[in-house]
N, C-alpha and C positions, 0 to 999 in steps of 0.2 A: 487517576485511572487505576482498578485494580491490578494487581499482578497479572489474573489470568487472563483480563481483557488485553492485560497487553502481548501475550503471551497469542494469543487469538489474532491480532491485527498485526503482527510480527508474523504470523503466518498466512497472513491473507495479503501482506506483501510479498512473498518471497517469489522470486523468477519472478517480477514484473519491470523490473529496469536491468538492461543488457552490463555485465561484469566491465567496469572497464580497464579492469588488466587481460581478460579475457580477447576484448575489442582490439586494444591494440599492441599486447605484446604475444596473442592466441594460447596465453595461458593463465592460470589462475593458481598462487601460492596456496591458497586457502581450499582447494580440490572442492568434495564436496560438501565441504560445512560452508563453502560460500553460501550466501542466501541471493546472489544474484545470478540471472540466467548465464549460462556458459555456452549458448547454441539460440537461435532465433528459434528452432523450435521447441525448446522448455520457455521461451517467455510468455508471460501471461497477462491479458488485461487486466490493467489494476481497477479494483474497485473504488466504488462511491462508498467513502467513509463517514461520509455526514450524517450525524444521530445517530450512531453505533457508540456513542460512548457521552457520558452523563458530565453537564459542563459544570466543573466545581466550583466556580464561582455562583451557580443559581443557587447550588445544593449548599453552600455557607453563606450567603446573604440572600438568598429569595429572592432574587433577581439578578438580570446579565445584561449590560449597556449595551453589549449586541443584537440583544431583543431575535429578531426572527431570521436574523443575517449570522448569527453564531452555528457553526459546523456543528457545535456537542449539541445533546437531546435534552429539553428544560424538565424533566420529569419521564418516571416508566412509559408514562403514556406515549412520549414521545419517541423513545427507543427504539431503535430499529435493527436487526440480527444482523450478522457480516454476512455481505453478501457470495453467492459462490466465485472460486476462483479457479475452477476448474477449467474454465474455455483458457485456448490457446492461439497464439496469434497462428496460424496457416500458412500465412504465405511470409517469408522471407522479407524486409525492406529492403529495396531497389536500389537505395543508394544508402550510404553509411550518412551521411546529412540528414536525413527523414529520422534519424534518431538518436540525434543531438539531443533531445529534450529527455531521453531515459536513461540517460548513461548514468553512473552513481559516480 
């Protein structure tokens, strides 16, 4: 993956998994160059990253064992732009359990 792609999907992740020194010591060493949400409301849906980015095994041998089940794009045509990550979750989760699965 290029530099800049990564540079792009490095920021199409950030604030979408809850800081978890933030979670459970209510603070964060790292302030604001954390790239995890410090509040439920800066967290963000993460996006669908599938075919945003060109799978380099097709692009050095002309094909990929994964076939149509491989997350990277087989060629331009299949390429797809990052999607927006502007929306924000709204409402608070209800219990700290419901977000077990985004903690970093």
């Amino acid at each position: 993956m290029p530099r800049d792609q990564i540079g792009e999907t490095r920021a199409a992740l950030k604030f979408t998994r809850i800081c978890k020194y933030w979670q459970t010591k209510g603070r964060c060493h790292l302030g604001d160059l954390c790239t995890y949400a410090h509040s439920y409301d800066e967290l963000r849906v993460q996006p669908d990253l599938a075919a945003t980015a060109l799978c380099t095994r097709f692009k050095r041998k002309g094909f990929c064992k994964n076939g149509d089940a491989c997350r990277y794009a087989h060629g331009q045509s299949e390429l797809r732009r990052l999607p927006d990550t502007s929306r924000v979750y709204h409402e608070a989760p209800k219990k700290q359990e419901e977000m077990v699965g985004q903690i970093h």
